[in-house]
C-alpha positions in Angstrom: 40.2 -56.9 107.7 38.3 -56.4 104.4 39.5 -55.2 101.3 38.7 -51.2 102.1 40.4 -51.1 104.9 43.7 -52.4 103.6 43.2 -50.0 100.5 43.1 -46.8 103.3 46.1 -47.9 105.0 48.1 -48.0 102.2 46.0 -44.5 100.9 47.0 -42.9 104.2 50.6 -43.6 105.2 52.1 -44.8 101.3 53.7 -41.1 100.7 55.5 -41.3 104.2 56.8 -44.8 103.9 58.1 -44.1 100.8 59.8 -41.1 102.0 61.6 -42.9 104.4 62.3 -46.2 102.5 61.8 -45.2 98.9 65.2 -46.3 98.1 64.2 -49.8 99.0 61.5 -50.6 96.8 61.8 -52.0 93.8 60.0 -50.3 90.6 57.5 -52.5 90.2 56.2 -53.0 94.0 55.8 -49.4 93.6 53.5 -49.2 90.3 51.7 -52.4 91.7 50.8 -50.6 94.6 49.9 -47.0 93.1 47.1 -49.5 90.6 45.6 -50.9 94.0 45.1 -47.4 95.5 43.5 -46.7 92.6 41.5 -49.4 91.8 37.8 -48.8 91.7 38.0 -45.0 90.7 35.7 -44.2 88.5 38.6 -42.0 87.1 39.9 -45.0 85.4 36.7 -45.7 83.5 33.4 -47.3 84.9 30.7 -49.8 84.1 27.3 -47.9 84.3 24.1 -50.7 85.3 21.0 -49.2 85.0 17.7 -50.4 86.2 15.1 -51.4 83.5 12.3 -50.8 85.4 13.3 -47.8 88.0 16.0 -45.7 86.2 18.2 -46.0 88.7 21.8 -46.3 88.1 25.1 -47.3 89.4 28.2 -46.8 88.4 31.1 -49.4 89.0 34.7 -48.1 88.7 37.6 -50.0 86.8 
């Protein structure tokens, strides 16, 4: 199971666990967890690589 895949899981069905067993999780599983759903936005500040020779560009979120 790669890397995206878990990131979706956790993107799709986070709110509802945390409906139901909010009370359960400590403070800090829940802040670790919102940073990996949102790791890689480009939200939270990017790296921009550019190509020398063709001008194209990519942009890598933080």
């Amino acid at each position: 199971m790669g890397k995206g895949i878990l990131r979706q899981i956790f993107i799709d069905h986070w709110d509802d666990f945390v409906k139901l067993y909010g009370h359960k999780i400590r403070k800090n599983v829940l802040s670790e967890v919102k940073k990996m759903m949102h790791c890689g936005s480009i939200a939270n500040g990017y790296i921009e690589y550019k190509c020398p020779d063709c001008e194209n560009s990519k942009k890598i979120g933080f």
